[in-house]
C-alpha positions in Angstrom: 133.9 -92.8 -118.4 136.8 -94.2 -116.3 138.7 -97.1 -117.7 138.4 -100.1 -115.1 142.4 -101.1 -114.0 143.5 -104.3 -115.3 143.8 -107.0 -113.6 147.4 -107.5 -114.4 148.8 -104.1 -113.2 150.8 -103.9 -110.2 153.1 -101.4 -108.0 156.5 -102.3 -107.4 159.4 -99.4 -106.4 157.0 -96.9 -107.3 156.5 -97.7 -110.4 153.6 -98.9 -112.5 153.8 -101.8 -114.4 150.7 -102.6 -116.7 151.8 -106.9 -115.7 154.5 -108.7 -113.9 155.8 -110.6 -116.9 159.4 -109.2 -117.8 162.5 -110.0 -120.1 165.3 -111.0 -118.0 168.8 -109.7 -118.2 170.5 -111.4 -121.2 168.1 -112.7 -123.3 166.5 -109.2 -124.8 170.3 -107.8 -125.5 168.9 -103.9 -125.8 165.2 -104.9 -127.4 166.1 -104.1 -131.0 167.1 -107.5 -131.3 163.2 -108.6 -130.3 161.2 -106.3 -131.6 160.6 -108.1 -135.1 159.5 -111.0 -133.2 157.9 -109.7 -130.3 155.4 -107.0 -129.1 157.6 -105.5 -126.6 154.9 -103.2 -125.0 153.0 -105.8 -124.5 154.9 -107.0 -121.5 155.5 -105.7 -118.3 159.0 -104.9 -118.9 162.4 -105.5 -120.1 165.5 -106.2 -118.5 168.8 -105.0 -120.9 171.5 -106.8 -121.3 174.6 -105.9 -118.8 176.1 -102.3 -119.4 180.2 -101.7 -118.0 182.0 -98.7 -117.7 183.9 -100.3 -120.4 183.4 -102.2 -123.2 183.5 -105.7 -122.8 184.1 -108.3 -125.9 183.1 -111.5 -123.1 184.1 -115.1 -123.1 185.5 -117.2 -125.8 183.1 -119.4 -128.2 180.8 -121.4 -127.9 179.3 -119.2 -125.5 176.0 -121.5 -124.8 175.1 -125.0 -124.8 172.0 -127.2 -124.3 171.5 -129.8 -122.0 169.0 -132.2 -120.5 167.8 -129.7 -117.7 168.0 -126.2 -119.6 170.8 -124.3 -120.8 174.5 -123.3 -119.2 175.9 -119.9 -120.7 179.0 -118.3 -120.4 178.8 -114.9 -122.4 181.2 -113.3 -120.1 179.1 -109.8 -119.8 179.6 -108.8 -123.4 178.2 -105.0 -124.0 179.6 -102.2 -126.2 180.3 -100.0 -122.8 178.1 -97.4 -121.3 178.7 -94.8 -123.7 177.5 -96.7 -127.0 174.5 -97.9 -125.2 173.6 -94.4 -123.9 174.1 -92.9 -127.6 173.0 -96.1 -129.8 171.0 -98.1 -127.4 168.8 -96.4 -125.0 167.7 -93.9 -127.9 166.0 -96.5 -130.1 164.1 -98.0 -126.4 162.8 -95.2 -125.4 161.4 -94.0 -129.4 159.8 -97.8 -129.5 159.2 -98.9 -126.2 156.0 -96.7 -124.5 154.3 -98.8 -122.5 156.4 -100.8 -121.0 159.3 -100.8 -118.1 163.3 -101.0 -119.2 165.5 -101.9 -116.0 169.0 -101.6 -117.1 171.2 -104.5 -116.1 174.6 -102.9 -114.5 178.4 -104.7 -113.7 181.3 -103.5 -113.1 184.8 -104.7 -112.0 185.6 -102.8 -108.8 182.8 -101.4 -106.5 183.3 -97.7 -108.2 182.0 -99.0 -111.9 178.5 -99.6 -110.8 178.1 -96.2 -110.0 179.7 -94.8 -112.5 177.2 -96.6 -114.9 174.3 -95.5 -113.0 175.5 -91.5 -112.7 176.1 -92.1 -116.5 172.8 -93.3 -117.5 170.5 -91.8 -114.8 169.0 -89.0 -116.8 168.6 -90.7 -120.1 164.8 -91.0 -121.3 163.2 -94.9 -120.9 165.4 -95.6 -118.3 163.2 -97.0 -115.1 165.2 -98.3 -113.0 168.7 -100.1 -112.8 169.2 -103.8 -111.7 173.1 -104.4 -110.3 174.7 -107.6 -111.6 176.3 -108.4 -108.3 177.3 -111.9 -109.0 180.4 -111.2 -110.5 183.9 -110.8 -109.2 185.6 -108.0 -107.8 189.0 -107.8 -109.6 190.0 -106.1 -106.6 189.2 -108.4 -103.9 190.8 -111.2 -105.7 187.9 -112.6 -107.8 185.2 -112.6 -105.2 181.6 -112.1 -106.1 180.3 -108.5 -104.4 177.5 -110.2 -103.6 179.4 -112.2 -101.1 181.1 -110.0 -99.5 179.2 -107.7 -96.8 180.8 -104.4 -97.5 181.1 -104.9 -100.9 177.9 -105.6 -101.7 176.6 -102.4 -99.0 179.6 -100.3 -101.1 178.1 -101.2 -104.3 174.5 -100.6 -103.4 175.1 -97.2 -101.4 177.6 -95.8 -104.4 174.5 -96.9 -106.9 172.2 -94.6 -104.6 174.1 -91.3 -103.8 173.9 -91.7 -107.9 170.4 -92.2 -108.8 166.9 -91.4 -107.0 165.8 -94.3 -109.7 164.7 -97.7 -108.3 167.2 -100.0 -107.9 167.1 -103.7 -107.8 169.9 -106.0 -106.8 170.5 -109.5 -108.6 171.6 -112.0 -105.8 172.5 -115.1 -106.4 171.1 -118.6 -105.2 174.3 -119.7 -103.3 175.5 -119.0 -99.6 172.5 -117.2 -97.7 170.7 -115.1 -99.5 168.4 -113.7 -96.7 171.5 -111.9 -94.9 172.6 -110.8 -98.3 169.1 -109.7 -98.6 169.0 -107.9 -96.0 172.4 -105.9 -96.3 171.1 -104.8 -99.8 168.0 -103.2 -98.4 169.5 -101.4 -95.8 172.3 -100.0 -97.6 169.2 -98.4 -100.2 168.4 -101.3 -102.5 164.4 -100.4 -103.8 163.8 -103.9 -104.6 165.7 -107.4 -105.4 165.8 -109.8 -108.5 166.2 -113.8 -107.7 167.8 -115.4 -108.7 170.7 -114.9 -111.1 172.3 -118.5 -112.5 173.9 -121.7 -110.7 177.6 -122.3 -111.8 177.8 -126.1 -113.7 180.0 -127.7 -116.0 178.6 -129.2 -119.3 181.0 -131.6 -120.9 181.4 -132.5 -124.5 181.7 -136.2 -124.2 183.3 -137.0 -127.3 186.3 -134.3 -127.2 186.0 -134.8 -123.3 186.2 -131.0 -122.7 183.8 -128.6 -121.6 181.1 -127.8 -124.2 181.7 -123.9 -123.4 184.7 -122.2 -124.8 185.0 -120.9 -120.8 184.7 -124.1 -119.2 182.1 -123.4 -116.4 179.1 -121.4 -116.8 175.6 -120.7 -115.2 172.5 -122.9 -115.5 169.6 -121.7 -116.2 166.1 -123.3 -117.6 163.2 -125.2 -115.8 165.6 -127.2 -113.4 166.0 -123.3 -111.7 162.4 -123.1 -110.7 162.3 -124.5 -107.4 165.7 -123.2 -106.4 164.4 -119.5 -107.8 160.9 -120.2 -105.8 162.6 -121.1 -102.8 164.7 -118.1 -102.7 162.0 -115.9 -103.1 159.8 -117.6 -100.7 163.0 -117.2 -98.0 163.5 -113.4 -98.9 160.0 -112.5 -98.6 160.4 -113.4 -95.0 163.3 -111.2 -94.3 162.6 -107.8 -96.2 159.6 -106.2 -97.2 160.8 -104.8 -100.8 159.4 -105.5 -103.6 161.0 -108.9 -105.9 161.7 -109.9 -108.8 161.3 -113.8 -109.0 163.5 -115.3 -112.1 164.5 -118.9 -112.8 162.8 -121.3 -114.6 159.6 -119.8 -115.6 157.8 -121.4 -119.1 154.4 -120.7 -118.2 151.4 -118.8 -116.3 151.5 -121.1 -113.8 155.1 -120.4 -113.0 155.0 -116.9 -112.6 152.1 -117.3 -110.3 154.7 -119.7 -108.5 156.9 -117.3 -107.8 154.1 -114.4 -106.8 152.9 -116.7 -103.9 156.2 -117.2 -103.1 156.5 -113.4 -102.7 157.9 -111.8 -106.2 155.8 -108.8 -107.5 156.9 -109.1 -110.8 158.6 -112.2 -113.0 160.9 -112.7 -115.3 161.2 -114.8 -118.2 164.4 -115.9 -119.5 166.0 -119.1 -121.4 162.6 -120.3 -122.3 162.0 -116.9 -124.4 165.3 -117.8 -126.2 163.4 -120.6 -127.3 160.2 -119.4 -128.1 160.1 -115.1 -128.3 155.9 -115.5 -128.6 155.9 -117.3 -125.3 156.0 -114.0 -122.9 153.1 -112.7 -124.9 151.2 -115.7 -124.5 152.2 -116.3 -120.5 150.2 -112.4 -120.3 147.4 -113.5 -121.9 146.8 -116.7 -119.8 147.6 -114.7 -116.1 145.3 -112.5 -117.5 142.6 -115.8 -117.9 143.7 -117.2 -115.0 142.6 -114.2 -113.0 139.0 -114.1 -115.0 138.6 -117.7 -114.1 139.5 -117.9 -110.1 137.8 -114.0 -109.6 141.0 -112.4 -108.5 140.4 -108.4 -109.0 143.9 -107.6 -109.0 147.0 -110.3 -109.3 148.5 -108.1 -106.8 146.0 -109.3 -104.1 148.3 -113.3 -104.7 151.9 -111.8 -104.1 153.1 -113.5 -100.4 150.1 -115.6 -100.2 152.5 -118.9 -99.2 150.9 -120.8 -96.4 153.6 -122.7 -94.9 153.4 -125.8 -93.2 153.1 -125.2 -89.2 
């Protein structure tokens, strides 16, 4: 007899993921870290921590602090460097991780490091798919984000692709306008899109009247993100046609199904697993209710279901 499809499966880049609740970059370092305190296959998928050419030992301490809203972190892309992950990393994923997706988080320093990353890694075992971490600077166009610059971005995305036939997702960030940067990613060979990556804030340590991070600045992240991440999704949707991932504030069911309405095919979860690693498991299980309760066959049938106003 044929197994019925879940409920909870959907398509996105060509890949099959068995639901749309995933780890977001940062806050499942490699999976080994997790996989005491979480059943890692039974989520959609993961999103590694960043990979660089080189290695990277990131920002000074404290690295993250709390506040009212959520959380502002400045880890400064700490990662061992390609070749420890593709020797001491990616081995133990793809031995413990079988049923679901890894996306591997990419950044680099100048426009050539992405796909230098992506060549390297692109015929390892486990690996999905990549996401490219374009939100931070280019050391060689004097500090600015690729992401905001046109060509860089299309230079980073089109290097990525002549080096992969993988899926490829591009992290954008919330600021300037996200649909044009949208829509340069796409037609330069971007597969899909993550959004959104972090706000830049300041949290300051009252008493020593200095920042609380050891950086200064750093992005903010937690449930104040949700609308802004919503939004964003919401306005892509309406400009390309790929496949997205929604990220930003998400601590329940009724979250992700926030951000599928908006438009996002799959969702992922990231300062509130940091506080509670049993909460992605438990966000599965109550999409997977919610769709018994309202009927829906497939919670593919709710992606880009927004109404707007007239």
């Amino acid at each position: 007899m044929r197994r019925a499809a879940s409920p909870l499966a959907i398509e996105a880049a060509g890949l099959r993921f068995q639901n749309p609740v995933l780890l977001a970059s940062g806050t499942a370092a490699y999976g080994r870290e997790l996989a005491g305190v979480m059943d890692l296959d039974a989520l959609g998928g993961l999103v590694t921590k960043a990979v660089s050419v080189e290695p990277r030992p990131g920002a000074p301490a404290p690295r993250v602090a709390e506040w009212s809203g959520g959380m502002v972190n400045a880890v400064g892309l700490a990662n061992p460097g390609v070749d420890r992950v593709r020797s001491e990393e990616l081995p133990w994923l793809a031995a413990n991780v079988r049923s679901s997706r890894v996306l591997v988080n990419v950044v680099g320093r100048a426009v050539e490091d992405f796909a230098s990353v992506v060549g390297a890694l692109d015929g390892e075992q486990g690996v999905d798919a990549f996401e490219l971490n374009v939100s931070c600077p280019n050391v060689r166009a004097g500090g600015l984000e690729f992401g905001a610059d046109e060509s860089s971005l299309r230079a980073v995305v089109a290097g990525c692709r002549s080096a992969t036939r993988k899926p490829l997702f591009v992290k954008l960030s919330p600021l300037g306008d996200i649909a044009a940067a949208a829509r340069v990613a796409v037609d330069a060979g971007a597969d899909g899109l993550t959004l959104v990556n972090t706000l830049p804030g300041l949290v300051i340590d009252i008493d020593g009247r200095r920042p609380a991070l050891g950086f200064g600045s750093g992005g903010v992240s937690g449930r104040e993100l949700l609308p802004v991440g919503v939004l964003a999704t919401a306005k892509v949707r309406k400009a390309v046609t790929v496949p997205l991932i929604g990220v930003g504030g998400v601590a329940s069911a009724e979250d992700v199904l926030q951000y599928m309405i908006a438009g996002a095919s799959l969702v992922g979860i990231g300062t509130a697993a940091l506080r509670d690693p049993r909460l992605p498991e438990r966000i599965v299980r109550d999409l997977g209710k919610w769709c018994s309760r309202k009927q829906v066959g497939s919670i593919a049938d709710v992606v880009g279901t927004l109404e707007w106003p007239s």
